[in-house]
N, C-alpha and C positions, 0 to 999 in steps of 0.2 A: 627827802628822798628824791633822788634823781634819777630818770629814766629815758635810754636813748635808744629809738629802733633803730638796728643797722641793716636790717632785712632791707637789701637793695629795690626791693620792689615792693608794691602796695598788695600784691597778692600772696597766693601761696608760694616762697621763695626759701632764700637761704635765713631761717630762721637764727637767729642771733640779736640778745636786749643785753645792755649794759646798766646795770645798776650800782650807783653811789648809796649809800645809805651809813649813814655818822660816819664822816670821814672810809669807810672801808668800801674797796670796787669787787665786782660781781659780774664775771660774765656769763649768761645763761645761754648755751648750744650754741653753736660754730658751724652753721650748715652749708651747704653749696647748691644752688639756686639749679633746678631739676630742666628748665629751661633755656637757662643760657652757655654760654661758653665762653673759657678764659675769664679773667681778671672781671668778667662781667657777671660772673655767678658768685662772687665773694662777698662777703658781707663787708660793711664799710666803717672797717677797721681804722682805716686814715682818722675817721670822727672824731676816734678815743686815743690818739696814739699816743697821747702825750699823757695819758692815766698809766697808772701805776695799778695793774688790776691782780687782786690778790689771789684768784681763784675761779676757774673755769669750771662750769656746774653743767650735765649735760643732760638732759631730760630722758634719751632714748637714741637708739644705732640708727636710725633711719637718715641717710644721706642727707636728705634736706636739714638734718638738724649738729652732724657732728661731720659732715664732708670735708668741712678748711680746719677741721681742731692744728693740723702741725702748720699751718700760715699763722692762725689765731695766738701760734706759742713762738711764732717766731716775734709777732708785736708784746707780747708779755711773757717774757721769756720766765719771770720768779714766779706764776702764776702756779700752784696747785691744778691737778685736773682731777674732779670728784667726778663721778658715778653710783648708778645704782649696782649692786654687786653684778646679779645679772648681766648685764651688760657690759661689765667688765671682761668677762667671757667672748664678747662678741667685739668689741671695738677695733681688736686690730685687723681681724679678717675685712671689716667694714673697709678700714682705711686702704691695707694692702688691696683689695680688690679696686678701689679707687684708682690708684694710681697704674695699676692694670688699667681699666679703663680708660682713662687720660693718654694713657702711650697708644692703646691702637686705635684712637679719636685725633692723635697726631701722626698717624701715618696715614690715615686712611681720610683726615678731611684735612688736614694741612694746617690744625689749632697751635702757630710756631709755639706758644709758651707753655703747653702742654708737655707735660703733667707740673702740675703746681708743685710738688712736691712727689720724692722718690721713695722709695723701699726703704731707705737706708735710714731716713729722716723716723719713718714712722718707727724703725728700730731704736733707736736714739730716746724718743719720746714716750715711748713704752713703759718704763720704769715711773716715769710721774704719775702715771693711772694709779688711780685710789677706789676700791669698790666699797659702797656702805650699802647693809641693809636699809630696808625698808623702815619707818620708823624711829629713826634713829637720830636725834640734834649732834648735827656738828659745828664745831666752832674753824669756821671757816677761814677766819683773816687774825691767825695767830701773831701774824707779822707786827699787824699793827696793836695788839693789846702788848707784847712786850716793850714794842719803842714808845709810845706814847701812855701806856697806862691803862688804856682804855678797856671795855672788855669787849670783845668779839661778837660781830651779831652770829646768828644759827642757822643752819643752813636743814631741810629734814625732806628725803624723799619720799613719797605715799605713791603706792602701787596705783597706776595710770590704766593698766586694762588694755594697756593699747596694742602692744606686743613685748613680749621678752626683754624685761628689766626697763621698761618705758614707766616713767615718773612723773606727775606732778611735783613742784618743788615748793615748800614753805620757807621763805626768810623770814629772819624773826631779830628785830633791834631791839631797844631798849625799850624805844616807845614808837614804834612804826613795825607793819608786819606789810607783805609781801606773797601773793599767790600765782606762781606763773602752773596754769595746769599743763603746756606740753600738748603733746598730743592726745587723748584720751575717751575712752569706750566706756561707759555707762553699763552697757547691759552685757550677759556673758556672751560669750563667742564659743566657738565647740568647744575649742583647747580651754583659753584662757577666760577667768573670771572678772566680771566688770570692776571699775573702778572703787578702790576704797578711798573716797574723799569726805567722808561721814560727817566728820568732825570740823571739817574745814570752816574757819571764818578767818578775814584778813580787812586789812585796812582798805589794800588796793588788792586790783584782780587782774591779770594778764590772760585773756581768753582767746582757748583757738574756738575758730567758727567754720567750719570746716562745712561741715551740711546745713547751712543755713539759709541755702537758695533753694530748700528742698522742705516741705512737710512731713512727715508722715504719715502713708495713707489709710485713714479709718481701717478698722479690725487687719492691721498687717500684725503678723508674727515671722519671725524669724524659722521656727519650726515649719510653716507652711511653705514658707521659701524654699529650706531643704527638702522639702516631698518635692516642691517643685523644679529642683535641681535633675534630683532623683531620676524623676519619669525623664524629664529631657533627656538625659543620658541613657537610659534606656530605651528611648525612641531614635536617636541614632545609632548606637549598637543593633535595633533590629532592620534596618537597613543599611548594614554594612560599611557603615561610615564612621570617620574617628572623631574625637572631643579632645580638641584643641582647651585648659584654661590656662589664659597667661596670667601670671601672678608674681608679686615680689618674693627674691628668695628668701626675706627675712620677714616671718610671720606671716603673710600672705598664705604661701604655700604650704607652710607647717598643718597651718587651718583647715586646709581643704584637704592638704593629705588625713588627718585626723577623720574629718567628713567622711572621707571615701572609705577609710578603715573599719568605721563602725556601719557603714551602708553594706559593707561588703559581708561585714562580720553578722547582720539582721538580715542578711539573706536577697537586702534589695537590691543591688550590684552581685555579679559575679564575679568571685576571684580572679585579677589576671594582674597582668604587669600594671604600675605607673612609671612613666618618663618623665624625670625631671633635670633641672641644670644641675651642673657641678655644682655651682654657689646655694644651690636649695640644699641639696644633697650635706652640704660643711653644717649650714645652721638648722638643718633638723635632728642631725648627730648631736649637735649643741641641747635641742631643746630637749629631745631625749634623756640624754648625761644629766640637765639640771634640772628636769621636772619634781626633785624631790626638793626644789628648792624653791616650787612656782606656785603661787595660788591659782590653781586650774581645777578643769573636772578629766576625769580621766586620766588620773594620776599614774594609773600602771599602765596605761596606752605605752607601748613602745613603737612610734611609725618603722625603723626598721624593722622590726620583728612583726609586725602586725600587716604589713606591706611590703610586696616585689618589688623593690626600688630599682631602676636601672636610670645610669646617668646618660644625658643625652650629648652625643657629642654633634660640634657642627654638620659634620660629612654625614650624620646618621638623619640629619634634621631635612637636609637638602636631599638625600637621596632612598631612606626609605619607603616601603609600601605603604600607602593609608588605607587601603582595605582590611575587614577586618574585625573593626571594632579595637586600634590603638587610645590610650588615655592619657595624653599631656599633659603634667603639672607643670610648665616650663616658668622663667622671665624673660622678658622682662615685663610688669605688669601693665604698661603702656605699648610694648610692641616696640619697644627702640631700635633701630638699624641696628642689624650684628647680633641680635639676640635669637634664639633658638625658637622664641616666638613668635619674629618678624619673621623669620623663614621660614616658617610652620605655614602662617599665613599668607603669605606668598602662594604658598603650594595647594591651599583648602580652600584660598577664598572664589576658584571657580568651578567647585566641584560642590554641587546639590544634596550630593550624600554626606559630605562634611560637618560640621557643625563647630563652631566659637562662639562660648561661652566667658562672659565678664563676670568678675564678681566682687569687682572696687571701679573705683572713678578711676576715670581715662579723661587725660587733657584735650579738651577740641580740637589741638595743634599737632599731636602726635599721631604716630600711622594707626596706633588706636581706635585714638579717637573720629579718624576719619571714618576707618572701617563700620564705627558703630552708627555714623550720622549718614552713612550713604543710603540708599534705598535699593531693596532688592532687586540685580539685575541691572543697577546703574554702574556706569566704570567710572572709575576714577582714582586720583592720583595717592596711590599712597605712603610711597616714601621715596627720595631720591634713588635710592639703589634698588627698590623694591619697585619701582615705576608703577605706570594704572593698572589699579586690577579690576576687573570686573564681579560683583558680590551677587554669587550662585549661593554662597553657603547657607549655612542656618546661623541666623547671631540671634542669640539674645544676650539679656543680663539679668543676675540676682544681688537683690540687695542683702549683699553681707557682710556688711562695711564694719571696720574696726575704729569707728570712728563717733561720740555721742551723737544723738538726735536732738535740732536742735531744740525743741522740746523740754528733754531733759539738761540744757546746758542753759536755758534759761530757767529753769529752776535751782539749778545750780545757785546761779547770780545772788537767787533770793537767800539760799542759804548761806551764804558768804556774807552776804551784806554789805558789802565795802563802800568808801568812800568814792573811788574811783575805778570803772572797769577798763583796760584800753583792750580794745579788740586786734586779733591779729590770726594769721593764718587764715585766710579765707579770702574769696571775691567780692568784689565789690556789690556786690547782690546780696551775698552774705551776708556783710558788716553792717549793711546798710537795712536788712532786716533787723538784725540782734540790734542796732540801735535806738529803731524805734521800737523795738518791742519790750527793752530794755527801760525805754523813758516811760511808753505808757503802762509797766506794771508796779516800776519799782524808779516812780519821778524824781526821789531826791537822789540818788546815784548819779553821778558825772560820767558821762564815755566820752570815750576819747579814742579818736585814728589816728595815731601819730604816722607821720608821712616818714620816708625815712631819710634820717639822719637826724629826725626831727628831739630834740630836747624838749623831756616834760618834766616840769619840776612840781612836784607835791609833797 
């Protein structure tokens, strides 16, 4: 088995591993790096260009992980693209919105090779999409059992917990097996239910480490979190002030709109509007339409039927009243320039009656992130276009992460057993816990960082 990280960076980036295994290639996810720009958020593709890769395998719709899929098909053009069904549903909105964004990130910051790819391309590329259930062995590199003989290794997606048709992937050779878990959530979430990896054992293990620089703190619940949502929202509603959360529109938002549905429904919120982006607004439509096809709780939840949905347009973001008691589901969940969020905040973060609420990880580097590490009352700079603000508002955060604890993902490890773990998705604080916590539980296992570009052969 041969395995190459092309994730351009050592942290959380544009996730994409290429795997060899008996003569057949394996691309697992095609993402685009959430921090950089141009040709420099690509995964490195150049490494492998000269493989013949039979089959493009994608874990889940989240940008960092299927952003470059029509770059990834222009270096392997005979390449099959598999998915989990779910997600099948979602991929091309993902991609179209992409190159949406690429065009007004090339007007507005002068990125000349923006957009990587057009409209036109991702229509083109559309028809190779393959959705499979959950469950299910495919034989993924048919190419190569009829030219040489041989038989195909399997390819099997298991429901990841993470969001909407988000996978863990099992390869499975003759005599070699293969675990990349993706992104993935252990415990339930409103909507969605935690990971079914039950069964899992592999020779090797591809581990994201995502909250790994983080414990979890004695007697925390998740339930307790949402009382403690709850009241916050209710303590600026009784002061006349709005609740700004930014949140992705995919799965993020879904989540919380759910939240606010059954708070609203148990009486501890009051009915009124939520505002969300267009992009929220397309993929809650989505989760809706396939909920009979999702292992979740809340299966007849309908968010539009159950919730005032109104889309928020730019002009409404910038020039609205926030008195009141308004409720923002917006994106982007980091605050990105241009987002209905970043302007949201722009407007709230000097006004005392206001309040912004987190409720996923924010990068230290983005207007987010700054927002949340300032001190109350301190100015400063929060995005090029958004200039210093000075933070009157109410910020907190709740941890309601769709993401394992790491905890539970070193227990994981134990039940997997494998020969070798390589860690990946995560900071270097991360990795570098789950490594030694890795050695000292379960010593005979190998880990491994592979740097990227870096070839591990086992």
């Amino acid at each position: 088995m041969r395995i190459i990280n092309l994730n351009p960076d050592t942290d959380i980036g544009a996730s994409a591993w290429f795997v060899e295994l008996e003569g057949c290639r394996l691309l697992m996810d095609s993402g685009m790096h959430p921090k950089r720009e141009g040709l420099a958020a690509v995964p490195l593709f150049d490494a492998v260009r000269s493989q013949d890769v039979d089959a493009i395998a994608l874990s889940h719709c989240h940008h960092d992980h299927v952003g470059t899929l029509p770059l990834a098909l222009r270096h392997f053009a005979n390449a099959h693209v598999l998915m989990p069904e779910l997600s099948y549903f979602l991929l091309e909105r993902v991609l179209h919105n992409s190159v949406n964004v690429m065009t007004r990130q090339r007007e507005e910051l002068g990125i000349r090779n923006y957009p990587l790819y057009l409209h036109e391309e991702v229509d083109d590329i559309a028809p190779l999409f393959q959705g499979f259930r959950y469950n299910r062995e495919i034989e993924w590199a048919a190419f190569h059992k009829t030219r040489a003989g041989r038989n195909s290794p399997t390819l099997e997606f298991l429901d990841a917990g993470h969001t909407l048709g988000a996978a863990g992937m099992m390869v499975r050779g003759g005599k070699e097996t293969l675990f990349y878990t993706g992104d993935v959530c252990f415990h339930d979430q409103t909507l969605l239910r935690g990971a079914r990896f039950d069964e899992v054992q592999a020779d090797v293990l591809i581990l994201e480490t995502t909250r790994g620089d983080r414990a979890t703190p004695k007697g925390f619940t998740r339930e307790a979190e949402v009382r403690r949502l709850a009241e916050a929202i209710q303590r600026v509603f009784k002061r006349k002030g709005s609740v700004l959360i930014p949140s992705f529109a995919l799965g993020r938002t879904q989540e919380i709109l759910a939240l606010l549905a059954l708070l609203m429904r148990e009486g501890q919120l009051k009915p009124q509007p939520v505002y969300i982006s267009g992009l929220g607004r397309v993929f809650t439509e989505i989760f809706d339409l396939q909920s009979h096809r999702t292992h979740r709780n809340h299966s007849n939840l309908r968010l539009h039927e159950a919730l005032n949905l109104i889309v928020l347009d730019a002009r409404q973001a910038q020039n609205m009243r926030l008195t009141g008691g308004r409720l923002f589901v917006v994106s982007a969940g980091m605050m990105a320039e241009n987002t209905p969020a970043h302007d949201l905040a722009c407007r709230m973060a000097g006004d005392e009656r206001q309040a912004i609420f987190f409720v996923g990880y924010s990068d230290p580097d983005t207007p987010g992130g700054r927002l949340r590490a300032a001190s109350p009352g301190e100015t400063f700079l929060f995005s090029a276009s958004g200039g210093e603000l000075t933070k009157r508002c109410e910020v907190e955060a709740f941890d309601l992460t769709a993401h394992a604890n790491r905890e539970d993902l070193l227990a994981f490890v134990g039940q997997v057993s494998p020969r070798a773990v390589l860690l990946t998705h995560g900071g270097e604080k991360s990795r570098r816990w789950f490594e030694t916590a890795i050695h000292t539980r379960y010593p005979k296992i190998k880990v491994l960082q592979p740097r990227p570009g870096e070839v591990v052969e086992l």
